[in-house]
N, C-alpha and C positions, 0 to 999 in steps of 0.2 A: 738790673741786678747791681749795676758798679754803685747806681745814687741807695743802696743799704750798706749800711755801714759793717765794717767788719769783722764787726765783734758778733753783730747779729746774723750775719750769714756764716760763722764759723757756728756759733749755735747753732744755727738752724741745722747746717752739713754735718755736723759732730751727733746730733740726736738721730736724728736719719743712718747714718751709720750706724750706730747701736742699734735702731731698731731692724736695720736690715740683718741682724743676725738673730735678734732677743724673739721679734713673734714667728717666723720659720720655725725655728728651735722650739720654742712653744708649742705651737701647732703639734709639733711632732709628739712631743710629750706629750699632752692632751690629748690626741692621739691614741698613741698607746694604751693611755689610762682606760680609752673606751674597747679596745679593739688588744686582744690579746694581753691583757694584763698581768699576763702572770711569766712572761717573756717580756725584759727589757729591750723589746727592740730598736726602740729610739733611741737609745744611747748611740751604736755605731754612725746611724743617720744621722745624729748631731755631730758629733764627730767628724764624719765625710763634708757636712755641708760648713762647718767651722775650719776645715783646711781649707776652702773653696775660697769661702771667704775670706781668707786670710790672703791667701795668695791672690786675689783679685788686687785686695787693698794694697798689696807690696809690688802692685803694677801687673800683674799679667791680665793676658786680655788685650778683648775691642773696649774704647779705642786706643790706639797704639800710643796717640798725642797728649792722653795725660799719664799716661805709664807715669813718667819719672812724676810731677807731680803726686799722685797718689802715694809712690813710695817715699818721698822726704814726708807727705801730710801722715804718714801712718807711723814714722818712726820708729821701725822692729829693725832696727840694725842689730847682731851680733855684736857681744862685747869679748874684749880681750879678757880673758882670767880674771887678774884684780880688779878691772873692773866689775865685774861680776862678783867678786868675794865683796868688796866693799858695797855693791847696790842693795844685795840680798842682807847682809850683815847691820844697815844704816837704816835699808825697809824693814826688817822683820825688830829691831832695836825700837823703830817709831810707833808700830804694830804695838807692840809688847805693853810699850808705855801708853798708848791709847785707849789699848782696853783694860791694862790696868786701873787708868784714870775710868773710864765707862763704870766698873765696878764700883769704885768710890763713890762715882755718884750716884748711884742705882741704889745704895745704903744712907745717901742724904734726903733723898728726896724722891716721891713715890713714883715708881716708874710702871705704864704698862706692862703687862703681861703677854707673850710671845707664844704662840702654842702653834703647831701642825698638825692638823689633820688625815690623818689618810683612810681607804676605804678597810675594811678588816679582811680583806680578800686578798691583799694585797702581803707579797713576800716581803721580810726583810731585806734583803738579798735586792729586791724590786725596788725597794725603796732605796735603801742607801745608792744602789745606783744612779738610780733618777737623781736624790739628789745632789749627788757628786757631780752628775752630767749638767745640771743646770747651775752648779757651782761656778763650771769653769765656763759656759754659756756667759755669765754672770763679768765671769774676770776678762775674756776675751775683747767681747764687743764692750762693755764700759771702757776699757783700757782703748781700746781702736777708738772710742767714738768721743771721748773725751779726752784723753790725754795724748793722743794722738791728733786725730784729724783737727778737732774744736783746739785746743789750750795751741798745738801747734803753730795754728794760722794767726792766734791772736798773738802769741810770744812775736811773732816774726813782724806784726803791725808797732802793738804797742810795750813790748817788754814781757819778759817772764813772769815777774808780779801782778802786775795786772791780768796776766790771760791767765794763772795758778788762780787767781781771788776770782774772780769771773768765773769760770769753770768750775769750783770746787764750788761757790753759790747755786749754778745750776745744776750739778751734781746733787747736789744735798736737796733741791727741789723735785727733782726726775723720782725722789723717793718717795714722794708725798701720797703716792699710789700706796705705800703701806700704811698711811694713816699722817690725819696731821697733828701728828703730836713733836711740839718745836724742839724737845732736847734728843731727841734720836735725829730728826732731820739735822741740828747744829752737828752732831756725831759723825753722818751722813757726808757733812762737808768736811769736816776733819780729815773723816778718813782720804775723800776727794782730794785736798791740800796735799796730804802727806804723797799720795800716788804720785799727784802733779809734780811736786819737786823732786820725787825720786824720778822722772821720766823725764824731766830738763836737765837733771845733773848729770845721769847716768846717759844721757841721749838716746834713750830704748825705751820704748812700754815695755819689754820681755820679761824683764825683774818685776816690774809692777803686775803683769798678768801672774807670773808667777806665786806674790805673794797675796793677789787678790781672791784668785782662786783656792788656793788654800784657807785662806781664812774664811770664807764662805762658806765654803767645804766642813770645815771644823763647825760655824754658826749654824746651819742647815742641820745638821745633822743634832746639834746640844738642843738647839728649839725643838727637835722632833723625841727627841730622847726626854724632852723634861727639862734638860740639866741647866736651863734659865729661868728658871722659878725664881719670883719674889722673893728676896730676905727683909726679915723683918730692917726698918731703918733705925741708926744706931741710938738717935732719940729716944726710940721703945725698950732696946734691947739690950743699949750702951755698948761701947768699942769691945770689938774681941779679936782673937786671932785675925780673924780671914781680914777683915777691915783692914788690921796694920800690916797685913803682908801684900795687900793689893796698893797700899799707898804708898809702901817703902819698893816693889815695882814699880811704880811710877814717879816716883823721886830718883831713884836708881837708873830709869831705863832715858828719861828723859836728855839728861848730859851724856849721852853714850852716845843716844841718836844722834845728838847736835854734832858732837865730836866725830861721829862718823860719815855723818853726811859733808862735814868741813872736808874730812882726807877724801870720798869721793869726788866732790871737788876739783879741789884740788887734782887730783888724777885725769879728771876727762876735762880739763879747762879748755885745752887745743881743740878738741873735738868740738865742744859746745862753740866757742866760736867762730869754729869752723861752719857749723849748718845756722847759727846768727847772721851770717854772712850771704847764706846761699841764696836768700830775696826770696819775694814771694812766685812761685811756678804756677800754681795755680789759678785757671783761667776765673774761678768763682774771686780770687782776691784783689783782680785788677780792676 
């Protein structure tokens, strides 16, 4: 294990974590879908086994000997107030301006189509939960298995840049299961970047789960609804309203994030150097 290098065993640990939450969770759903479908039962069982998991990664548990390990690789420290007003406020600012920019380009250039399926037997009520439940399935273990355990170990070998650009590369590929089509995977990693830096700066995934699952939550649900239908692109249709108000959000939101991730920052600089320092614990990095 020591002669792989450590970019390649943080991938490797980082995808294995995600999936130790993502096909359980699955299953369970799947599940469902077959066996009492008209009762979301999987949702609580996602739920139970998503506290499980969590708490596992934040150290408890056999064996005792990488407790602390596990908990600096998973990164879910509690943050003070402001820090918390500035992570949410810097995340949801990058947010804003990304998918502002996504829509821009969705009107340049002709973009697949997005559709969900479900059985017609099936409740609303059934639905929106499931896919609220596989939202935060979505935010949790991505957030634990990439910006945590993966991006973690390589910040700590070779820098925050390199393990944010690493990470958010294989992020944007782990998606490739929805299709390979290159400007949603490049989007895929965007989004990937953005979590990343907000989890180095802020020194928590908990803001980043936060805003990943919501935003899931809100995508999940507009795919199922419709509300991502095709627009004509402006070439056919020329500029109109919606165009210039998703491009002045993204003109708008982009300096905001910047400025706002500078004063978080700037707020948790001690901390970040603080766990810079703490060396690698885990026995997979030596």
């Amino acid at each position: 294990m020591r002669r792989i290098p450590v970019a390649v065993r943080a991938i490797i640990i980082g995808l294995v974590v995600t999936l130790a939450a993502t096909l359980p969770c699955d299953f369970l759903v799947q599940s469902n879908l077959k066996i009492a479908a008209q009762i979301p039962w999987a949702a609580p069982a996602v739920l139970a086994y998503l506290a499980l998991y969590l708490k596992y990664l934040r150290g408890w548990g056999w064996p005792r000997s990488t407790a602390l390990a596990r908990r600096d690789s998973m990164r879910a420290a509690g943050l003070p107030w402001p820090a918390w007003r500035w992570s949410l406020f810097s995340g949801g600012c990058a947010l804003a301006a990304s998918i502002a920019l996504l829509m821009v380009v969705r009107r340049l250039v002709a973009w697949p189509a997005a559709a969900e399926e479900f059985p017609a037997r099936l409740s609303g009520l059934f639905i929106v939960i499931t896919l609220v439940t596989s939202a935060v399935v979505a935010g949790v273990s991505e957030e634990a298995g990439f910006r945590g355990y993966m991006q973690r170990m390589m910040e700590r070998r070779y820098g925050p840049a390199f393990a944010i650009f690493v990470t958010s590369i294989v992020f944007g590929l782990a998606h490739v299961t929805h299709g390979l089509r290159p400007l949603p995977l490049l989007f895929d990693g965007l989004w990937g970047a953005l979590y990343g830096i907000l989890a180095y700066l802020s020194g928590s995934i908990i803001p980043g789960i936060i805003l990943h699952s919501s935003l899931d939550s809100v995508e999940f649900l507009a795919v199922w609804k419709g509300a991502l239908g095709s627009r004509p692109l402006i070439w056919q249709s020329g500029i109109d309203k919606q165009f210039l108000l998703v491009a002045a959000v993204a003109l708008i939101f982009t300096p905001v994030a910047v400025w706002a991730f500078r004063r978080l920052a700037a707020l948790t600089r001690d901390e970040r150097e603080h766990m810079d320092a703490f060396g690698p614990t885990s026995p997979f990095e030596r």
